[in-house]
C-alpha positions in Angstrom: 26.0 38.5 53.2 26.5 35.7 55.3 29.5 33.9 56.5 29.9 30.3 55.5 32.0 27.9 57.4 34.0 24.9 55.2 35.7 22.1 57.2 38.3 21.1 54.4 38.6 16.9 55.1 42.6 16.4 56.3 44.2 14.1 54.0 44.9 10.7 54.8 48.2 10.8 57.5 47.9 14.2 58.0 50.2 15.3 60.6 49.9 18.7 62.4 52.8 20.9 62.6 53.7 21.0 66.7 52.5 23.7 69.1 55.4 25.2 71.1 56.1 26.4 74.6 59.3 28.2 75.6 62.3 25.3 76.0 62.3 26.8 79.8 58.6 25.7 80.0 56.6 22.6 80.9 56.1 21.0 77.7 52.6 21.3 76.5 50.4 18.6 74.6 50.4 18.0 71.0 47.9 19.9 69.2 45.7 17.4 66.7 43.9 18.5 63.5 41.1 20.3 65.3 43.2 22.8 67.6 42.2 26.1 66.2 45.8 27.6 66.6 48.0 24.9 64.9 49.2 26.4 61.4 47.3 25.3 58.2 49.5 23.9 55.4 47.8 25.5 51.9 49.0 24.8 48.5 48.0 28.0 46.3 47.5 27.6 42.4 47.3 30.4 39.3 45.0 30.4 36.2 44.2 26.3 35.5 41.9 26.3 32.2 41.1 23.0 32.7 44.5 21.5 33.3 43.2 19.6 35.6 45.5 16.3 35.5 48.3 18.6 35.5 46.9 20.3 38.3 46.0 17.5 40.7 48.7 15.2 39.3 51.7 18.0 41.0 49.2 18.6 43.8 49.7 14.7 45.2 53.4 15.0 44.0 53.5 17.5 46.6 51.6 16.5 49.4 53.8 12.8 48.9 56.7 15.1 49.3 56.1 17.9 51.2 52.6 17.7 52.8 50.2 16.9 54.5 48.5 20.3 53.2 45.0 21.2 54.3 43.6 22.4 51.2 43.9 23.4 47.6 43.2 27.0 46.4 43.0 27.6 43.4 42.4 31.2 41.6 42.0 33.3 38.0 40.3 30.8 35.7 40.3 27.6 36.5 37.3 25.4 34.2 38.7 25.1 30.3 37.6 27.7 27.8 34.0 26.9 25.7 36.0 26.0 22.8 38.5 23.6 24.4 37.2 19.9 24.0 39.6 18.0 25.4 39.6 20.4 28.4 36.0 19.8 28.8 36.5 16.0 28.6 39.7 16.1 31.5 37.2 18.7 33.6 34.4 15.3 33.0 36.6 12.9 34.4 36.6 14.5 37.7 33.5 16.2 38.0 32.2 13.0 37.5 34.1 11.6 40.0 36.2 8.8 37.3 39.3 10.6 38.9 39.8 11.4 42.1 41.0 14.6 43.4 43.8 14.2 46.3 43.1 17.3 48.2 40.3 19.4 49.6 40.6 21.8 46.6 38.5 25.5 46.6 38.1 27.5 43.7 37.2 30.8 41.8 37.0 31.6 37.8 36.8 34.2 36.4 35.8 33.1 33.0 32.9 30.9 34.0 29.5 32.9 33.8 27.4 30.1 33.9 28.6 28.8 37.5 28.6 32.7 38.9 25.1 32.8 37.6 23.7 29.6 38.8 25.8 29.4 42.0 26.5 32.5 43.3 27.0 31.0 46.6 29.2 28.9 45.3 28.9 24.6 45.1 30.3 21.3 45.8 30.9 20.4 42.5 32.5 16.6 43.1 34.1 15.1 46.5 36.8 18.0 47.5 36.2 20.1 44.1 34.3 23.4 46.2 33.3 26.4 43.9 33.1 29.3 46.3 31.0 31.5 44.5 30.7 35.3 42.6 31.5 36.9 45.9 32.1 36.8 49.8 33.5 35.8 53.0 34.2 31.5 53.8 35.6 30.4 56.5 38.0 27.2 55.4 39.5 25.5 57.9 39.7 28.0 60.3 40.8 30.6 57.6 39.1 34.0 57.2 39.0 33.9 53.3 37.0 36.8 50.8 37.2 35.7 47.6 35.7 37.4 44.1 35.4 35.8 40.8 35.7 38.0 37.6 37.6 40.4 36.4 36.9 44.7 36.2 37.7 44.3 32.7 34.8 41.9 31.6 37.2 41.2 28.7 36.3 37.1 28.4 35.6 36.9 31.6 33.0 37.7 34.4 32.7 41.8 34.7 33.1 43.7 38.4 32.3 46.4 39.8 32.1 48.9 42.5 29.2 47.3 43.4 31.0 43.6 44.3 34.0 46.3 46.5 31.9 47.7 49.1 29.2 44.2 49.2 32.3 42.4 50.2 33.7 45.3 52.4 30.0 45.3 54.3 30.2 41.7 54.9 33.5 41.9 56.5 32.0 44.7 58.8 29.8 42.6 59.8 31.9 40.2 61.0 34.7 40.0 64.0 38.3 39.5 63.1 40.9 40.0 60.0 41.0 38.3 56.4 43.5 35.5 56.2 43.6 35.7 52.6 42.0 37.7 49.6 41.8 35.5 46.2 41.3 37.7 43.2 41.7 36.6 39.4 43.7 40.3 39.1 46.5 41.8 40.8 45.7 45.3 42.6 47.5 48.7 41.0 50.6 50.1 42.5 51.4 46.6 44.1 54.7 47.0 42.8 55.5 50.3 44.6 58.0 50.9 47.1 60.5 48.1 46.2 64.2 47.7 45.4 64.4 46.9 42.1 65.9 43.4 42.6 62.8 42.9 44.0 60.5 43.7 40.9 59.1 40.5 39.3 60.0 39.5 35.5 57.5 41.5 34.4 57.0 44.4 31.2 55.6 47.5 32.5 52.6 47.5 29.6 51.8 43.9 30.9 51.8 44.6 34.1 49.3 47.7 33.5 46.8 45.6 32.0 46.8 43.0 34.1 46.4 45.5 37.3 43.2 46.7 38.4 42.3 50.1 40.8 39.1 48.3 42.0 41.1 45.4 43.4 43.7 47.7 44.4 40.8 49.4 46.4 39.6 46.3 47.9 42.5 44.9 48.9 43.7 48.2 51.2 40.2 48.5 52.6 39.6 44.6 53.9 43.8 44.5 54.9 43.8 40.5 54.1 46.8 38.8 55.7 47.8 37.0 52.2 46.3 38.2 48.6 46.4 35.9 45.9 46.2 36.7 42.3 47.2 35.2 38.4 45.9 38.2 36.2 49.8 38.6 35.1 50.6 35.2 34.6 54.2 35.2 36.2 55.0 34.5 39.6 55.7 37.2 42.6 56.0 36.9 46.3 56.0 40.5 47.1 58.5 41.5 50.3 55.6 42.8 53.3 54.1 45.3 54.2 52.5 47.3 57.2 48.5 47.4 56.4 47.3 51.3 56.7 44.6 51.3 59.0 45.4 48.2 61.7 49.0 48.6 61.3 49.3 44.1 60.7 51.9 42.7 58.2 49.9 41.6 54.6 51.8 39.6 51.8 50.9 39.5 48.0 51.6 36.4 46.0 51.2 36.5 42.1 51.2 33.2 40.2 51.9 31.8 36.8 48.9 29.5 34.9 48.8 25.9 35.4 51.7 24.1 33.8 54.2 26.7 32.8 57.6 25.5 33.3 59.9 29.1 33.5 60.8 29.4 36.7 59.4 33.5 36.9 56.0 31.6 35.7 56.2 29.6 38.7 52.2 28.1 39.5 52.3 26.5 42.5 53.3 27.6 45.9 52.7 26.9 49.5 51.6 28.6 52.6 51.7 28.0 56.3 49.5 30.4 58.6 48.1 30.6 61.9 44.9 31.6 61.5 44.6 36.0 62.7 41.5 34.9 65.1 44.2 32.5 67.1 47.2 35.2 66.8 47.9 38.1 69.3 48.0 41.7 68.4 52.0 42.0 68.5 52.4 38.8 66.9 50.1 39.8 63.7 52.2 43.6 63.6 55.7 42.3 63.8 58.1 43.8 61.5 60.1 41.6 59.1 63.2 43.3 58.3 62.3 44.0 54.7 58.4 45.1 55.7 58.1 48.1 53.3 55.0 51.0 53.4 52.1 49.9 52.0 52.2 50.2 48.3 48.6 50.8 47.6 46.8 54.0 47.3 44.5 54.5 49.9 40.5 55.6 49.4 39.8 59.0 50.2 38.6 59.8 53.4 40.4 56.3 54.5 40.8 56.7 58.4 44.5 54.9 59.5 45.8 53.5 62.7 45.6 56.7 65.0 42.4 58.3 63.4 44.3 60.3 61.1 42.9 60.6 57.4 45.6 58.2 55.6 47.9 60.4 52.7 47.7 58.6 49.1 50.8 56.2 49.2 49.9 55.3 45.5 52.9 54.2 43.2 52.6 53.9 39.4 52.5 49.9 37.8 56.5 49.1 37.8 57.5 52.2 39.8 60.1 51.3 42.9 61.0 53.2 45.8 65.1 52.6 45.3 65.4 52.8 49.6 62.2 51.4 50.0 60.9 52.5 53.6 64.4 54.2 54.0 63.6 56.9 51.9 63.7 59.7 53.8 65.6 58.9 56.8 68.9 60.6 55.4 72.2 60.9 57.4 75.5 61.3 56.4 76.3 57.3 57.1 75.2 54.2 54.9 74.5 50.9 55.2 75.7 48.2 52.7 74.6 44.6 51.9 75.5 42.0 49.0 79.0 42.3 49.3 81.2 38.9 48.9 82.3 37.2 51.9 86.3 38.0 50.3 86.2 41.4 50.5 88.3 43.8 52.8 88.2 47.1 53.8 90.8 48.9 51.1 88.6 47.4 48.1 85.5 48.3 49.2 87.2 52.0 50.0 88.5 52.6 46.6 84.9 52.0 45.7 83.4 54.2 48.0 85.9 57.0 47.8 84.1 57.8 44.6 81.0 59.3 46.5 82.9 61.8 49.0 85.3 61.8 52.2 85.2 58.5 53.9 85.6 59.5 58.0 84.7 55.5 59.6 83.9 52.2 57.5 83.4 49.1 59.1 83.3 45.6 57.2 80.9 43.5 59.4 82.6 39.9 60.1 80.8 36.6 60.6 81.5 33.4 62.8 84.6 32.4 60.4 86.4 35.8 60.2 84.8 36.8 57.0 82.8 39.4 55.9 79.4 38.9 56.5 78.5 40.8 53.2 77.4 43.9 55.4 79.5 47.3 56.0 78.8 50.5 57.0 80.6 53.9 55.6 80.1 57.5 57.3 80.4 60.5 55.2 81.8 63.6 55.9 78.3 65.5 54.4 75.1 63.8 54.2 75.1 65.2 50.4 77.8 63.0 49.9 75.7 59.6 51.7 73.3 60.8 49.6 75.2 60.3 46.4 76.2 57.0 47.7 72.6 55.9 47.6 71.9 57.0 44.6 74.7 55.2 42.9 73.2 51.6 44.3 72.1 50.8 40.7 75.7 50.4 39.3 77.8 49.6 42.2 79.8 46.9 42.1 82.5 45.4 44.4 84.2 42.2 43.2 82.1 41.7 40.3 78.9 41.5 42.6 76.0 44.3 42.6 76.0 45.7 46.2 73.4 48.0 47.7 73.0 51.0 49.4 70.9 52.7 52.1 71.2 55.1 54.4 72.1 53.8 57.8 69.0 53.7 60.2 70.9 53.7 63.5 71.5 56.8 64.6 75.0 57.3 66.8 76.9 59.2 69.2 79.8 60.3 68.4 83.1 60.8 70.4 84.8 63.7 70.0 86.7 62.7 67.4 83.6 62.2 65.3 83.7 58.5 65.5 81.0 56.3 66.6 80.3 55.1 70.1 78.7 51.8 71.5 75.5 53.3 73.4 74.7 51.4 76.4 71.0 49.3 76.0 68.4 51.5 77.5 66.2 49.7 79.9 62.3 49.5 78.8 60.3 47.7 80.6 57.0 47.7 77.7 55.9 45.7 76.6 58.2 42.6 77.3 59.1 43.0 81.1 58.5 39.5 81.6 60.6 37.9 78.9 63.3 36.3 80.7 66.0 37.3 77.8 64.9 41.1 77.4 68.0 43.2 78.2 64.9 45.4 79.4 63.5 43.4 81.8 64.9 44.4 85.2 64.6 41.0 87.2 67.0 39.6 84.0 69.8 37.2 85.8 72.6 39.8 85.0 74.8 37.2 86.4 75.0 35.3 83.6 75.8 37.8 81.4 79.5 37.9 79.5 79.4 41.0 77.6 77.0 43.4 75.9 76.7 45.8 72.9 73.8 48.2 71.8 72.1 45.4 69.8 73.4 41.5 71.1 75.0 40.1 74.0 76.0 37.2 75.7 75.3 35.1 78.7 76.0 32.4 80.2 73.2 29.3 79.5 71.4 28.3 81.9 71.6 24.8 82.6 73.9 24.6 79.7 75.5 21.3 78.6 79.1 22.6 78.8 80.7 24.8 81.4 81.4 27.2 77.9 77.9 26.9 76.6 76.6 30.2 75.5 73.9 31.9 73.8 74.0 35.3 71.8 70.6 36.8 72.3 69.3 40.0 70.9 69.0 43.2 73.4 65.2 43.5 72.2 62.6 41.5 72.2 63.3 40.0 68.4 62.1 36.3 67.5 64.2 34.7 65.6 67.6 35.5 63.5 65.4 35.6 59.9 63.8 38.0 61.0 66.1 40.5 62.8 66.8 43.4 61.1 70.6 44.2 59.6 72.4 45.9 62.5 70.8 43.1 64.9 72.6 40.5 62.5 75.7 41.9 62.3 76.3 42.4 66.2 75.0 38.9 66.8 77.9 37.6 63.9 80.1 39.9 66.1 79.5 38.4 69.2 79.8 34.9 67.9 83.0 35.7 66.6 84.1 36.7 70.5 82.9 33.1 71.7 84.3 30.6 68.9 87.7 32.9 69.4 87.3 32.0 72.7 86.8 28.2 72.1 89.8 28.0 69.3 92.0 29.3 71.3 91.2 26.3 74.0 91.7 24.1 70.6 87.8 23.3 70.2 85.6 23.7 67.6 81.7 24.6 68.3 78.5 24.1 67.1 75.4 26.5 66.5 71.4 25.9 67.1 68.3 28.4 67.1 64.7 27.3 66.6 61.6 29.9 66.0 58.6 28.5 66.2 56.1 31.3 67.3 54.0 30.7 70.5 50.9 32.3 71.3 52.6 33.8 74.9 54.6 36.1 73.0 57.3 36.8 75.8 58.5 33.5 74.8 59.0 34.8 71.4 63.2 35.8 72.2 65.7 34.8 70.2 68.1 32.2 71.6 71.3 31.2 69.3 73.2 28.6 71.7 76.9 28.6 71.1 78.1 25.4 72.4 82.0 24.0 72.5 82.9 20.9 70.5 86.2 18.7 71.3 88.0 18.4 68.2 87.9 14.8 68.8 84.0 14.7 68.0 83.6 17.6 65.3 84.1 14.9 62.4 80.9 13.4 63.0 79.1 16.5 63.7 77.7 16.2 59.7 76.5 12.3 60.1 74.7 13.0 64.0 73.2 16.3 62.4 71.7 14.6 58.8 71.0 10.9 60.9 68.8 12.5 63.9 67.0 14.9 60.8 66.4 11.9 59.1 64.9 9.6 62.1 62.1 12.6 62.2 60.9 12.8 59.0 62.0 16.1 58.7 64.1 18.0 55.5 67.3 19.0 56.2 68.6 22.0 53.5 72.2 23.4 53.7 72.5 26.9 53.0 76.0 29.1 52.4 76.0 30.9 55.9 73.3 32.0 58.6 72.9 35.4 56.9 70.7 33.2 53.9 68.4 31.8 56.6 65.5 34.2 55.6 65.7 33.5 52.2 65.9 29.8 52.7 63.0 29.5 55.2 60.5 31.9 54.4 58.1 32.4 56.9 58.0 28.9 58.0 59.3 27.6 61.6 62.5 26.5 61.5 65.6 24.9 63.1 68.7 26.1 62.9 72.3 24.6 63.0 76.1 25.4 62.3 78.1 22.3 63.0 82.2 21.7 62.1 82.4 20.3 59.0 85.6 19.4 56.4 89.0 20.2 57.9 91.1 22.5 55.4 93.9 24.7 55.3 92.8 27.6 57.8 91.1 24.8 60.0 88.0 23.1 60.2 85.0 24.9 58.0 81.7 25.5 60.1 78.5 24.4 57.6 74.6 25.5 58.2 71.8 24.2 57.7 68.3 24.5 58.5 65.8 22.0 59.1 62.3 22.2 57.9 58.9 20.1 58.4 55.3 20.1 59.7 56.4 18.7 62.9 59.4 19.9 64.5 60.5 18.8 68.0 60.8 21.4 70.7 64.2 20.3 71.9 65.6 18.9 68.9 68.5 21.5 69.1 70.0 20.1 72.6 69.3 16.4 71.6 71.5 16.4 68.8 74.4 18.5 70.2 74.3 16.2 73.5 74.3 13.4 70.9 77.5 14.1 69.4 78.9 14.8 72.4 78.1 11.6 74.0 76.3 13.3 77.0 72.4 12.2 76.8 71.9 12.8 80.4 71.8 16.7 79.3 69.3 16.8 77.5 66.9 18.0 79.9 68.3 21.8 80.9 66.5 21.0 84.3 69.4 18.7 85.4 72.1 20.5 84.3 71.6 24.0 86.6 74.0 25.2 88.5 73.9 27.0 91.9 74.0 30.8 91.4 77.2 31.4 93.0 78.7 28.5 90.3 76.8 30.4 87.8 79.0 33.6 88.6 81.8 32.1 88.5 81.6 30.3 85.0 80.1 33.6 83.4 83.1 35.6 84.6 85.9 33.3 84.1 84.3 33.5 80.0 84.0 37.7 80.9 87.6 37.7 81.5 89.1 35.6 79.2 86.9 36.8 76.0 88.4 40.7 77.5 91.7 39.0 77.2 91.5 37.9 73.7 90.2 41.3 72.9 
């Protein structure tokens, strides 16, 4: 089975979302449409039946408001049933080429026998309409894409078999590199395994049955796409990752609703931003998310994992969940908790917890602002007594909001008195020695750094724009904040709350920035939230610089509650960060986040608008602002001892 290669035609103004380098580094050149490692921008659609003015009508709404996107892809069924008329006259108009269609837009039916029959290998059916075809591998845009039309139960549409499975799993053998994405018209079996139940999609359990097949289910786990695609069960589900068995890389399963629908859990259309796998390194493709669960999927027999070890079945019924997901069998005697609200205190969330056992250490994790950051974590006196805890994550509630429970994943030492102990960060020098930020590299400036925990700590920036500047870095090489798991979260809050103490209690407010935008040298990939003083005098126009400099590039600026709903808000899309000093109230001025979001964002955007509102453009560039090592040691441990002072 051969390999065909698609150049999808970029839409008129298309601009490329920017390349990166770390902000330490010599800025590279802008990448244009034809560098291979620039992420492609795809629109993703469920079951159309001909709707194709509704289809291509929200399609340009889009890329006029959110674009440019690279391509259209469009699964399930998507020409209009034999007996719908005016279905077939809309589908004329544009095959025809009467209408035009706004987007390079690639399809698959499953209904459609006559175009599997007399174009197996697929077809340009009008300018950008592309049928890919029965079966097989395409290579769109850069994209690694298998594709299969049909369905395995040949009810109304095309029938598949075994047959189709292991054709299309011999065509990827034969060629190098990993699937991008897998479109299917069905939705594997068991895809729904090994999740929290708020994470189950609106779904009934019969429904879901019949619209899941084990053939797909066995494709899926042996080909290991990046992104699978599907419609069979008409209602829309981004599924949380999770670690492919055999190369160990993070896949992702989107389920959509058919063309049109309105409900919101019938959602159709969605977007997708990926670096193609062939222009992605090997740590970069296995990163972690914090909510990567097991792979869901049962595994063929005789299916040889990462490690060359026969993989054990890790099927899960339609609708069954894992209620700890990956945390399942890691019990200890301590819990972690998330969802509370930001108002609660220790005594409530104690008489809650008391119900479960002995209560020996809780801890309510605090944000920036003093308030609970909606984390905590309670040790047991008996781990049967954790484990009641966990099971009781169902019906908890704490100030009329569900809360969950796991078991705590960080193991700790404990003093005599049975309470836990800050562990000092081990030194590791794989496989990161060369970040400049890893707490494990050993030629790390250590005289810039303020204080340290097990998970966070603080130095001193270098070149900073302030004398106070700071930035609260991970201990391990982590990317970005949306991605850190919970107990790197919490001691980052932690240790932001020891530098804006620091700063109110010189009467100044501060501002926050982070950016993650991967790069392909991935000891650049550290986390780096910049802490940087305010004089009370500036903070009211922190709102106006912030929303002015977003709008002057074109970019979207989205507020969000607090820092701790930047994953939810950004997806896996780059991102820019920012906590600013917003309306002044009773307990002082409110801090208020945002993120910013776009195809194009600038590398130092961060430090320009901060040295914008403070009137100090000639900072911009860290370069000029360094200062001589023995300067250096003296700012770092004038902040050391006065953050020790305020405790």
């Amino acid at each position: 089975m051969a390999i065909r290669f698609v150049k999808a035609t970029q839409p008129t103004g298309f601009v490329p979302t920017e390349g990166v380098k770390a902000e330490e580094a010599p800025p590279a050149p802008e990448p244009g449409p034809d560098d291979p490692d620039r992420p492609r921008r795809v629109l993703i659609a469920g079951d159309c039946h001909g709707k194709l003015d509704i289809l291509f009508r929200t399609a340009e709404v889009q890329v006029k408001k959110a674009g440019p996107f690279d391509f259209l892809l469009v699964v399930g069924q998507f020409l209009p049933k034999p007996e719908d008329d005016a279905g077939k006259q809309q589908a004329d108009l544009y095959l025809s080429g009467q209408k035009s269609i706004p987007l390079p837009t690639f399809f698959i039916d499953a209904g459609s026998e006559d175009l599997a029959t007399n174009h197996p290998d697929g077809v340009e059916l009008a300018t950008n309409l592309h049928y890919l075809g029965r079966r097989g591998v395409n290579v769109i845009d850069g994209l690694r894409v298998v594709y299969l039309s049909g369905c395995s139960t040949g009810d109304g549409s095309i029938g598949i078999g075994e047959e189709d499975v292991s054709t299309l799993v011999k065509g990827i053998k034969q060629c190098a590199g990993k699937v991008d994405l897998l479109v299917t018209a069905e939705w594997p079996s068991g895809i729904t395994g090994k999740l929290m139940p708020d994470c189950l999609p609106q779904l009934e359990a019969d429904v879901l049955k019949q619209s899941s097949s084990d053939l797909i289910a066995d494709l899926a786990v042996r080909i290991e796409a990046r992104y699978h695609v599907a419609s069979s069960a008409a209602t829309f589900f981004a599924r949380p990752p999770f670690q492919a068995v055999k190369h160990g890389h993070i896949c992702r399963f989107v389920g959509l609703g058919p063309v049109g629908s309105k409900e919101k859990h019938r959602k159709w259309l969605h977007a997708l931003k990926l670096v193609p796998a062939s222009e992605m390194t090997p740590e970069v493709l296995r990163y972690r998310p914090a909510d990567t669960t097991p792979c869901p999927l049962k595994a063929p027999e005789g299916f040889v994992p990462q490690g060359g070890v026969a993989a054990e079945s890790s099927s899960a019924d339609p609708g069954q969940s894992a209620p700890n997901g990956d945390n399942a069998g890691q019990e200890s005697d301590s819990v972690f908790i998330n969802g509370l609200p930001s108002n609660v205190d220790e005594p409530s969330l104690r008489k809650v917890m008391n119900r479960f056992g002995t209560i020996q250490f809780m801890k309510v994790m605090k944000n920036s602002e003093g308030q609970a950051s909606g984390n905590a974590i309670v040790r047991f006196a008996r781990v049967e007594e954790a484990k009641e805890a966990v099971k009781g994550c169902t019906d908890l509630v704490v100030g009329r909001r569900k809360i969950w429970v796991r078991f705590d994943r960080n193991k700790r030492d404990k003093d005599p008195d049975g309470q836990p102990v800050a562990k000092k960060p081990k030194i590791d020098l794989a496989p990161h020695a060369g970040c400049w930020f890893c707490f494990a590299n050993p030629n790390v400036e250590k005289h810039l750094i303020v204080s340290a925990s097990a998970h966070a700590y603080v130095a001193l920036a270098k070149g900073g724009i302030d004398r106070l500047h700071c930035m609260v870095l991970p201990t391990k090489h982590l990317p970005c904040f949306a991605q850190a798991p919970d107990d790197v979260q919490a001691a980052i809050h932690e240790n932001v709350a020891k530098v804006s103490a620091l700063f109110r209690e010189a009467d100044m407010d501060y501002a926050l920035f982070e950016r993650w935008i991967p790069m392909r040298n991935t000891q650049a990939n550290h986390m780096q939230l910049h802490v940087v003083p305010v004089p009370q005098s500036r903070s009211s126009a922190a709102r106006e610089t912030l929303e002015e400099s977003v709008k002057k590039a074109g970019l979207t600026l989205k507020r969000i509650e607090r820092i701790s709903h930047l994953e939810e808000a950004v997806g896996d899309a780059n991102y820019w960060y920012f906590a600013v000093p917003g309306d002044n109230s009773a307990r002082g001025r409110t801090l208020e986040h945002y993120v910013v979001l776009g195809g194009r964002l600038p590398l130092n955007m961060g430090r320009e608008i901060v040295c914008d509102l403070l009137g100090c453009s000639e900072k911009v560039d860290w370069r000029e602002c360094q200062l001589t090592e023995e300067q250096e040691t003296k700012a770092a441990n004038v902040l050391r001892q006065t953050m020790k002072q305020l405790g």
